[in-house]
Residue, then its C-alpha position, 0 to 999 in steps of 0.5 A: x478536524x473531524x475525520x471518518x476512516x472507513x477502515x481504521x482498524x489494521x495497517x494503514x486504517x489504523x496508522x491513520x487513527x493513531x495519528x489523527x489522534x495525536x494530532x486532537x482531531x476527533x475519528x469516526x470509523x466504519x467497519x464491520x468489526x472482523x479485522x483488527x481491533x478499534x484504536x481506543x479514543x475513536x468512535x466506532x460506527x460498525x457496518x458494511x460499505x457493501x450495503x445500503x441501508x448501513x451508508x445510511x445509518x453511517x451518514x446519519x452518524x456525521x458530519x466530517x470535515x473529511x473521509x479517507x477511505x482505505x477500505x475499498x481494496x476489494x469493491x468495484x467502482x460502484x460500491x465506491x461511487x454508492x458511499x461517496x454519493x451518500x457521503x458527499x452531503x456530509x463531508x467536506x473531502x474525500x481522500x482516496x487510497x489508489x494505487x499505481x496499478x492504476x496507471x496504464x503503463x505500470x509497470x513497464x513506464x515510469x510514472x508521473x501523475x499525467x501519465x494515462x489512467x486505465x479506462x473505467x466508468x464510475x458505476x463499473x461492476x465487478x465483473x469489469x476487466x476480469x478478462x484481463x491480468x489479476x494486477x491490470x483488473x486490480x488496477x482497472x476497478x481502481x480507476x473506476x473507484x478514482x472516478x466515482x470518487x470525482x464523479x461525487x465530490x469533484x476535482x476541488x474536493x478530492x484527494x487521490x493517493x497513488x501508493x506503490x508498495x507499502x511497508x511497515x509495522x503491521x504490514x498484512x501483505x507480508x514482503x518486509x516480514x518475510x525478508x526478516x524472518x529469512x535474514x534471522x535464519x542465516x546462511x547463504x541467502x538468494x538475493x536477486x538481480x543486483x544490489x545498485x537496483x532502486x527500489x521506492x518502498x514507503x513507510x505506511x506512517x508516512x503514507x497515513x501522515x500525508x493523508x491526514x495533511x492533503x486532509x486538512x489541506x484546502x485544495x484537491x488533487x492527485x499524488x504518487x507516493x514513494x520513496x525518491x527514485x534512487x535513494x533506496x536500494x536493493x542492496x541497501x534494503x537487504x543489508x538492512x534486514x541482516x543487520x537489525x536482525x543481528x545476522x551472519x548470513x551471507x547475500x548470494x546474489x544472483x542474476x534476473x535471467x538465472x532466476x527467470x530461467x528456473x521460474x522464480x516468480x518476481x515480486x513474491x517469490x523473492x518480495x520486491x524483487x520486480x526487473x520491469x523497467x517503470x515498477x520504480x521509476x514512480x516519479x512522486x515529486x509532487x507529494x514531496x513538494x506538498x510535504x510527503x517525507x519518507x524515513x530512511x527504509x532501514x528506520x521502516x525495517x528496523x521497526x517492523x522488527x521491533x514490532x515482530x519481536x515484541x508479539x505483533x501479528x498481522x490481520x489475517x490476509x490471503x496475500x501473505x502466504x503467496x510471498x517467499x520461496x521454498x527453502x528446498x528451492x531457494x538451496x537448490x538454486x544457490x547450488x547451482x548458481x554462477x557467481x556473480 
C-alpha cells in the first residue's frame, strides 16, 4: 500500500505513520512542519492544506492507494472539499476523521450510524454555524467536511471515521494527562457523578489501526468509533489511574447535581465527566464487526503513564489548559460535599 497522511506527525497522524510503517507500506505525509516531528522512514511533502498552489504540488508528489486525513480539525468544508477535488485524481480512497459532534442528537441521543447528520453543504465557509454553540458549530463544519468528502470520491470510495473521545500516548487534548497527574498528587479526590457510570474512550492506536484496514479495505462506508457501551466504566477508569500511578488517594465521589449546583463545568473541569443521556451510548457495532478491537482502557492509562514518565510531551495545544479544576476548588468542594 502507498498511503498519504495529511497530518502525520503528532497523536493520531503519527500513530497512523508508525504503523502504516510496520505494516511495510510506503507514506507520504503533508503538513506545514510546525508541530510535532516527522516519523523517520516517511517521505515528507511540507506545505498548507489551506493553499492552492501547495494541493498542487502535493498532487504532483503521488499516487496513493489511499489518503487518511487527520488534519482537517480546524478548515471549513470547502478547504476540505478544495484537497479532496485535487486529490481525487490521484488517489484511490479517502478516509475521513469526523467526529460524533457530527450527529445532530449528540450528546443527548444515543447513536448509531443512521442517526441524522447536522445540515451543511460541501462548500460551507467558515463562518458557517457559528451562531451556533462552539460543540454544534464543531459538529456543523464536520458534516460539511464528510460531504465535500463524498461530493469528490463518492460512497464507494469514502471512508467516514466518527470518534468520540480519544485517548492515549501523545494525547494533545489533555483528559487522560490531567487524571494521572491528579491521581499521583493524592489525597482526597473529587470524583464525579457515580462509578457504574459507562464511559466509551478509545485508544488513538486502535482508532489508527482501523483507518489503516477500512484503508486497504475494498468497500466504503461510515463508522463509529468506541469502546463497547458498557464495558468501561467511571469507576473502573479512575481506580486505573490510582493504580498505575502507585497512589494513596482516595475517590470521594460526588453527586451530578452537588457539582452542577456549584458550576462544575462537565467534560473539562472534571474530564469525561459528561450526565447527557447519548455522550455514551455511541452504538459502534458496525466498526467492531468490520474488525475495530479496543484494548482494555487501563492498558490505554497505564501507557500514557509510561510515556509521561519517560519525558513525553504533547504538541502544544490550547485545548489542554481548559481541562482540570483548580485545586482550591476542588478542596472547597470536597468540604462540603455530602457522602455519597
Amino acid at each position: 500500500m502507498r498511503i498519504l497522511v495529511l497530518g502525520g506527525s503528532w497523536f493520531l497522524g503519527r500513530a497512523l505513520a508508525v504503523q502504516a510503517l510496520g505494516r511495510g507500506w510506503e507514506v507520504t505525509t503533508f503538513n506545514r512542519g510546525r508541530s510535532g516531528g516527522d516519523v523517520p522512514g516517511v517521505r515528507a511533502v511540507r506545505g498548507d492544506r489551506a493553499v492552492e498552489e501547495d494541493l498542487k504540488r502535493l498532487a504532483d508528489a503521488g499516487s496513493w492507494d489511499a489518503v487518511v486525513d487527520t488534519s482537517s480539525a480546524d478548515f471549513a468544508p470547502r478547504r476540505v472539499l478544495a484537497a479532496a477535488r485535487v486529490l481525487e485524481g490521484v488517489a484511490r480512497r479517502y478516509v475521513y476523521v469526523s467526529t460524533v459532534n457530527a450527529y445532530a442528537g449528540w450528546p443527548e441521543e444515543p447513536l448509531t450510524e443512521g442517526s441524522p447528520l447536522l445540515d451543511a453543504p460541501p462548500d460551507a465557509d467558515d463562518d458557517f454555524g457559528r451562531e451556533r454553540s462552539p460543540a454544534t458549530y464543531y459538529g456543523v463544519q464536520k458534516a460539511g467536511s464528510e460531504r465535500a468528502v463524498l461530493a469528490m470520491f463518492g460512497e464507494a470510495r469514502s471512508v467516514i471515521l466518527r470518534p468520540g473521545v480519544i485517548l492515549g500516548p501523545e494525547e494533545y487534548v489533555g483528559r487522560l494527562p490531567w487524571w494521572l497527574r491528579r491521581a499521583e498528587r493524592g489525597g482526597p479526590i473529587l470524583a464525579p457523578g457515580t462509578p457504574e457510570q459507562t464511559i466509551q474512550p478509545i485508544d488513538v492506536r486502535d482508532v489508527a489501526r482501523f483507518a489503516l484496514d477500512r484503508a486497504a479495505a475494498a468497500t466504503g462506508g461510515a463508522f463509529n468509533l468506541a469502546a463497547p457501551i458498557g464495558r468501561e466504566t467511571m469507576g473502573g477508569f479512575l481506580d486505573a489511574c490510582l493504580h498505575t500511578t502507585g497512589s494513596t488517594g482516595e475517590l470521594r465521589w460526588v453527586t451530578a447535581d452537588f457539582l452542577a449546583g456549584h458550576g462544575v463545568r462537565q467534560w473539562t473541569e472534571l474530564p469525561l465527566w459528561r450526565t447527557a443521556p447519548g455522550a455514551w451510548a455511541v452504538d459502534a457495532t458496525a466498526a467492531h464487526t468490520a474488525g475495530l478491537h479496543c484494548r482494555p482502557l487501563s492498558t490505554t492509562v497505564a501507557d500514557t503513564w509510561n510515556w509521561l514518565r519517560a519525558g513525553g510531551r504533547a504538541v502544544e495545544h490550547p485545548r489542554w489548559h481548559d481541562h482540570g479544576i483548580e485545586r482550591l476548588k476542588e478542596a472547597a468542594l470536597l468540604a462540603t460535599c455530602p457522602p455519597v
